[in-house]
C-alpha positions as CSV (number, residue, x, y, z in Angstrom):
1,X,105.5,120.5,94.6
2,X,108.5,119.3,96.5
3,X,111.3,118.4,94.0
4,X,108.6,119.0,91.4
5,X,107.8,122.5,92.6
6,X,111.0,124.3,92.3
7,X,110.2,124.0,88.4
8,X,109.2,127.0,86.5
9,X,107.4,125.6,84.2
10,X,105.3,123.4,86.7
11,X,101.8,122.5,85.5
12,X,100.8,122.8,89.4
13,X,102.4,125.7,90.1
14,X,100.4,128.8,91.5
15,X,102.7,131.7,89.5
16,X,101.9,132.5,86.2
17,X,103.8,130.4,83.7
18,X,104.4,129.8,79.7
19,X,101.9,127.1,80.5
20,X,99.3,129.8,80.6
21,X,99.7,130.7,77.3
22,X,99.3,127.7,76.1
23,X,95.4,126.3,75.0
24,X,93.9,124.8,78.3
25,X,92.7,121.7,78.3
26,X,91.0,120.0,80.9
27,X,90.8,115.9,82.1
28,X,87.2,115.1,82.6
29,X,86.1,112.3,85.2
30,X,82.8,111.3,85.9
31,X,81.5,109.8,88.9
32,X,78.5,107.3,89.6
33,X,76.6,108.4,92.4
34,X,72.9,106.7,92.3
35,X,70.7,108.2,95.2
36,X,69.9,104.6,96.7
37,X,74.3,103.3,96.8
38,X,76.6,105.9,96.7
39,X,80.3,105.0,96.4
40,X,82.1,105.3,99.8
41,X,84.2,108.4,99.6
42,X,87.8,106.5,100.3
43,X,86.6,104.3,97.8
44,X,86.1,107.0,95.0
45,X,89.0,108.9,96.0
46,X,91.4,105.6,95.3
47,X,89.3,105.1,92.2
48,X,89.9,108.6,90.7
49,X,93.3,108.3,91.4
50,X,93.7,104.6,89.3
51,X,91.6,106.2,86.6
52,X,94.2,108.9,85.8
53,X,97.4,106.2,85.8
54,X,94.4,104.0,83.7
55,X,94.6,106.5,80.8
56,X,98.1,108.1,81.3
57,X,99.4,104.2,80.3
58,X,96.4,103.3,78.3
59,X,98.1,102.8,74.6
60,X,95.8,105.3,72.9
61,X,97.2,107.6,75.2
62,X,100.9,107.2,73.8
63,X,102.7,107.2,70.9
64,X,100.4,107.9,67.3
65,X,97.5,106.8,69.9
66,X,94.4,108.4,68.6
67,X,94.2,110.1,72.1
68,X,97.8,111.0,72.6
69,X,98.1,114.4,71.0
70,X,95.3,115.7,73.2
71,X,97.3,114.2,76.4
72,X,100.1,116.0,75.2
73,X,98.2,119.3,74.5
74,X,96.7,118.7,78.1
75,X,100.2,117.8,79.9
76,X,101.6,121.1,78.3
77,X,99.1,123.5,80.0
78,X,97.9,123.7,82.9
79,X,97.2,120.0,83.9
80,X,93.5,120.8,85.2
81,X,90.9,118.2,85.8
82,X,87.5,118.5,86.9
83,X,84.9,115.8,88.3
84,X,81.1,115.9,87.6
85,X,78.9,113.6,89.1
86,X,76.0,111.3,87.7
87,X,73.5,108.8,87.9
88,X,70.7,106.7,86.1
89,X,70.2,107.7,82.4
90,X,73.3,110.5,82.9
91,X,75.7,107.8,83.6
92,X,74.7,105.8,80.8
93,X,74.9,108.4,78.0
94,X,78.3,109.7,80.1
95,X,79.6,105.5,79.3
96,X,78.5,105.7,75.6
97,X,81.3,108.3,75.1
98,X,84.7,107.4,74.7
99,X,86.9,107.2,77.3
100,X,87.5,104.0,80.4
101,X,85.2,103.3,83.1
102,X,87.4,102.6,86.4
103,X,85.9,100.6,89.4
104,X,86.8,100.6,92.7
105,X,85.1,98.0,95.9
106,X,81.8,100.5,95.9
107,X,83.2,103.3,93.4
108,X,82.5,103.9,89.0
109,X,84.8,106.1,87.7
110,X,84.7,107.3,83.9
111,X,87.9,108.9,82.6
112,X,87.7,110.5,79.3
113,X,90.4,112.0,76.7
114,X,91.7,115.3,77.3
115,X,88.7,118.0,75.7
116,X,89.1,121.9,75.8
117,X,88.6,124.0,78.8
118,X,85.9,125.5,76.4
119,X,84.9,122.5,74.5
120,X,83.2,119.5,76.7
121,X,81.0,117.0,75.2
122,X,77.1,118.2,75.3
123,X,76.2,115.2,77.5
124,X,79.2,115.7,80.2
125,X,79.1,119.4,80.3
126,X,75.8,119.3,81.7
127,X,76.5,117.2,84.3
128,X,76.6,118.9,88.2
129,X,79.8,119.3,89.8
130,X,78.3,120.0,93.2
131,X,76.9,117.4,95.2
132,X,80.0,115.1,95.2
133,X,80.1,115.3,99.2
134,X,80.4,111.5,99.8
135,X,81.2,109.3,103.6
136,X,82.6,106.9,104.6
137,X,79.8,104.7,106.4
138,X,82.5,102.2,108.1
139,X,84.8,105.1,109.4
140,X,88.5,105.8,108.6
141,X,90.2,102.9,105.9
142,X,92.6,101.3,107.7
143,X,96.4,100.1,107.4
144,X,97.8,100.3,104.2
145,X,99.8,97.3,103.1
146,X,103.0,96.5,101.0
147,X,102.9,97.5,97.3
148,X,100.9,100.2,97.8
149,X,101.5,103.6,96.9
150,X,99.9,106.3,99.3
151,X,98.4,109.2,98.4
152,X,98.1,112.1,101.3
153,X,95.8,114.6,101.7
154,X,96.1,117.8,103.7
155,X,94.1,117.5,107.1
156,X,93.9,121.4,107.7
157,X,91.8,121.7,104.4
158,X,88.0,121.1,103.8
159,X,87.2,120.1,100.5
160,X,84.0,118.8,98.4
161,X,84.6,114.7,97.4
162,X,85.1,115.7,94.3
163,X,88.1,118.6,94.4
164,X,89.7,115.8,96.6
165,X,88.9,113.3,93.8
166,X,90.8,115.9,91.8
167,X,93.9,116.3,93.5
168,X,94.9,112.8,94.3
169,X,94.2,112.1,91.2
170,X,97.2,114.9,90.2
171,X,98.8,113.1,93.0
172,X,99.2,110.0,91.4
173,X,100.1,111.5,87.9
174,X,102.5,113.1,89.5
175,X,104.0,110.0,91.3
176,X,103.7,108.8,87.9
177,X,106.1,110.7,86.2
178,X,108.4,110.7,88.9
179,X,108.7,106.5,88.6
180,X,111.3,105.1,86.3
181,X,110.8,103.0,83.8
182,X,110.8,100.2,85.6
183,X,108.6,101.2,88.3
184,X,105.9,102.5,85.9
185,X,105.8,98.9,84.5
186,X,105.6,97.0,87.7
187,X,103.4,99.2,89.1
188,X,100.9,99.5,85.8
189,X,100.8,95.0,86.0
190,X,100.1,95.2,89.6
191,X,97.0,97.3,89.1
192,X,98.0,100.8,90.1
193,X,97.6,99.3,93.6
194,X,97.9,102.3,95.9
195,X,95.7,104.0,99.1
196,X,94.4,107.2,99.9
197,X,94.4,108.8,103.6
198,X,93.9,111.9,105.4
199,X,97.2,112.7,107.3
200,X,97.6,113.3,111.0
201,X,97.7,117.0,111.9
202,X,101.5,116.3,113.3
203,X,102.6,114.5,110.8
204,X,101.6,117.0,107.4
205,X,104.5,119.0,108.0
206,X,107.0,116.2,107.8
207,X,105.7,115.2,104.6
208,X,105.9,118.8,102.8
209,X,109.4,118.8,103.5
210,X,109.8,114.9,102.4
211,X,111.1,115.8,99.3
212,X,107.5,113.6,98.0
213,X,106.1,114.6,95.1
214,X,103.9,117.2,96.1
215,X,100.6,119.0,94.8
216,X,100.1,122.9,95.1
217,X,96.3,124.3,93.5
218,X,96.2,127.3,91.8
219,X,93.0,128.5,93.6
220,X,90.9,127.8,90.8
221,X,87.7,126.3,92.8
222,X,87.1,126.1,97.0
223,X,90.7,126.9,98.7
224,X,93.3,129.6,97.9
225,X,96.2,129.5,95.7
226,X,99.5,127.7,96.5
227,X,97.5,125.5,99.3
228,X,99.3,122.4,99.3
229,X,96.9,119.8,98.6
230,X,98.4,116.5,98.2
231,X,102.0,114.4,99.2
232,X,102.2,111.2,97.4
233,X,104.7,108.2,98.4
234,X,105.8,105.5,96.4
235,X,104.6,101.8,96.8
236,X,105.7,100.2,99.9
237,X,107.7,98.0,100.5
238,X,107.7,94.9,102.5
């Protein structure tokens, strides 16, 4: 992961690590996707993405927050989140749990505390994971403007809506942590403004080697192990 990935105790690394041996936890996310208006797929991506920095800053995340201990039991393994998809009277029961629904233009996303790799809510665990494959009706987003943080993905890999859901959203924790202080707090009033985009073929390269926070998958689900998924940038500036 870039600067991140010469770590060995990186929660994104492919290796082995003491992070294995530590109880996995996973972040669940839940998607709204009704047959009749599905979310546009840029839309849910960005969404995803502002629903992790939505519960990484959300006060019962920190401190003697009554969901902080779990973040921090799921920040010291394996930082592994999965996205299930739902609709109708799913949705509904998923939103009667605990946890922060996100929107986006089109997009609902519902983040929810840190649970167990083993140990998901009855109503979320038997929500589909497949079927998240989702379009983008008006073609490619376009230009992304000042104060916006941008959030790559690899153009050379094929994933389902919701892997990619996953890894920007590991993307933008992992901008996250490499703000200051300062950063965190403008960016967190501002409204976790930030973009997500496919890069061009000739460009990918260049931003491995940026020195950008960058996301490798340990192969769990759809693409081998150590494929670099995601390059995140900070905001940009005028």
């Amino acid at each position: 992961m870039s600067s991140h990935d010469s770590r060995p105790d990186s929660p994104f690394r492919q290796e082995r690590t003491p992070r294995d041996e530590a109880p996995q936890f996973v972040l669940p996310l839940v998607v709204r996707i009704e047959k009749t208006a599905p979310p546009s797929r840029t839309d849910a991506l960005e969404t995803a993405a502002r629903a992790v920095l939505v519960l990484l800053s959300d006060e019962r995340s920190l401190g003697d927050g009554p969901w902080a201990q779990a973040v921090r039991d799921w920040q010291d393994a394996r930082i592994r989140k999965v996205v299930r998809r739902a609709r109708g009277a799913e949705w509904r029961k998923a939103s009667a749990l605990e946890g922060i629904t996100v929107t986006g233009g089109s997009a609902e996303v519902r983040v929810f505390p840190p649970v167990p790799l083993d140990g998901w809510p009855k109503d979320l665990a038997k929500l589909q994971v497949s079927g998240t494959e989702l379009e983008d009706p008006e073609g490619p987003a376009g230009v992304v403007g000042p104060g916006r943080a941008l959030i790559w993905l690899n153009p050379d890999l094929h994933m389902s809506t919701g892997k990619e859901m996953a890894q920007v959203g590991h993307g933008a924790q992992l901008l996250w942590w490499d703000m200051d202080e300062a950063e965190r707090k403008a960016w967190r009033e501002a409204g976790f403004p930030l973009a997500v985009r496919t890069a061009h073929p000739g460009r990918w390269a260049e931003l491995v080697t940026s020195g950008l926070p960058t996301v490798r998958d340990a192969g769990f689900t759809e693409i081998a192990p150590g494929s670099v998924t995601v390059v995140a940038g900070h905001p940009v500036r005028d």
